[in-house]
C-alpha positions in Angstrom: -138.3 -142.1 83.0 -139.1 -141.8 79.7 -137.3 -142.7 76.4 -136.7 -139.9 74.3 -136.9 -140.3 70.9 -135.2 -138.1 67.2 -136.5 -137.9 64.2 -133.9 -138.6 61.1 -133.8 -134.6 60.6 -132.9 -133.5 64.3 -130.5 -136.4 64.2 -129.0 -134.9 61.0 -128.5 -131.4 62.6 -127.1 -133.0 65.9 -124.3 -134.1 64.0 -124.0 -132.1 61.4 -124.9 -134.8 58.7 -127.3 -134.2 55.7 -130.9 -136.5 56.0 -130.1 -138.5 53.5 -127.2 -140.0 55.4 -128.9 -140.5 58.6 -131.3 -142.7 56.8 -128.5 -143.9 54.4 -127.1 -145.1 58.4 -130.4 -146.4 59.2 -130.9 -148.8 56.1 -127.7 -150.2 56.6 -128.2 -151.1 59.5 -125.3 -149.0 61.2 -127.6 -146.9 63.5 -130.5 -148.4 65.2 -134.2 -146.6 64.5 -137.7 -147.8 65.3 -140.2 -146.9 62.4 -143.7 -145.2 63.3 -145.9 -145.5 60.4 -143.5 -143.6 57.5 -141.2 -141.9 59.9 -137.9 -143.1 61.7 -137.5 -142.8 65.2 -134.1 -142.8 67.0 -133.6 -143.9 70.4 -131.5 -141.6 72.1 -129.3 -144.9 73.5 -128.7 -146.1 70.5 -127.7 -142.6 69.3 -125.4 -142.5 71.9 -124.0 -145.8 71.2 -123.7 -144.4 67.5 -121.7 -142.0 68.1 -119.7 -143.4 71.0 -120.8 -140.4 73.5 -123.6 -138.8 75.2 -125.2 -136.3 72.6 -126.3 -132.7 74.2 -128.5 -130.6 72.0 -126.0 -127.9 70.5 -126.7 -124.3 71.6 -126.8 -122.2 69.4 -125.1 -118.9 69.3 -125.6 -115.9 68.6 -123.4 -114.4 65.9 -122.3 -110.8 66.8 -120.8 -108.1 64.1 -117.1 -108.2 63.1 -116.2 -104.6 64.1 -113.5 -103.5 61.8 -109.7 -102.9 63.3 -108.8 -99.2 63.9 -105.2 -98.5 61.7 -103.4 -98.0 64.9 -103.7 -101.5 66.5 -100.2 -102.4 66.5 -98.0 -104.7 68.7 -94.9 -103.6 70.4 -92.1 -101.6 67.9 -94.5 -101.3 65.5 -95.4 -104.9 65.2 -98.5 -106.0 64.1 -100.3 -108.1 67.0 -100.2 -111.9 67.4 -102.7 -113.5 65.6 -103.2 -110.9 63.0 -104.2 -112.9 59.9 -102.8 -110.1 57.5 -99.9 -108.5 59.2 -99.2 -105.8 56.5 -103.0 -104.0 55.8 -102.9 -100.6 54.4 -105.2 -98.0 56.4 
């Protein structure tokens, strides 16, 4: 099977880190990386032992449109429902 390999900036976006840190980690020594001619390569093994678990690409998803609340959504007796982050909003 072969090794598959991350660059510094899909690292970065795998864990949510800016660039400059990945290579900040890399310089330090704290995450492993081969270098191919200018560019950093991370192992995925020794991502995985970075971060102390398997890594799985995130999916992304799809961000749908708030729709707004109707005025009559109440709880029971007039309550508003559980949850609601303002529970008195005029109509």
């Amino acid at each position: 099977m072969a090794q598959q390999y991350y660059s510094v900036e899909q690292v970065a976006e795998l864990l949510d880190l800016h660039v400059r840190t990945v290579r900040g980690y890399v310089r330090d020594g704290k995450l492993r990386a081969t270098r191919i001619g200018k560019q950093y390569r991370i192992a995925r093994e020794d991502l995985e032992e970075f971060t102390g678990a398997p890594r799985r690409p995130r999916r992304r998803r799809r961000r749908t449109p708030r729709r707004p609340r109707s005025c009559g959504s109440t709880g029971s007796a007039g309550t508003p429902p559980t949850g609601s982050p303002t529970p008195s909003r005029p109509c």
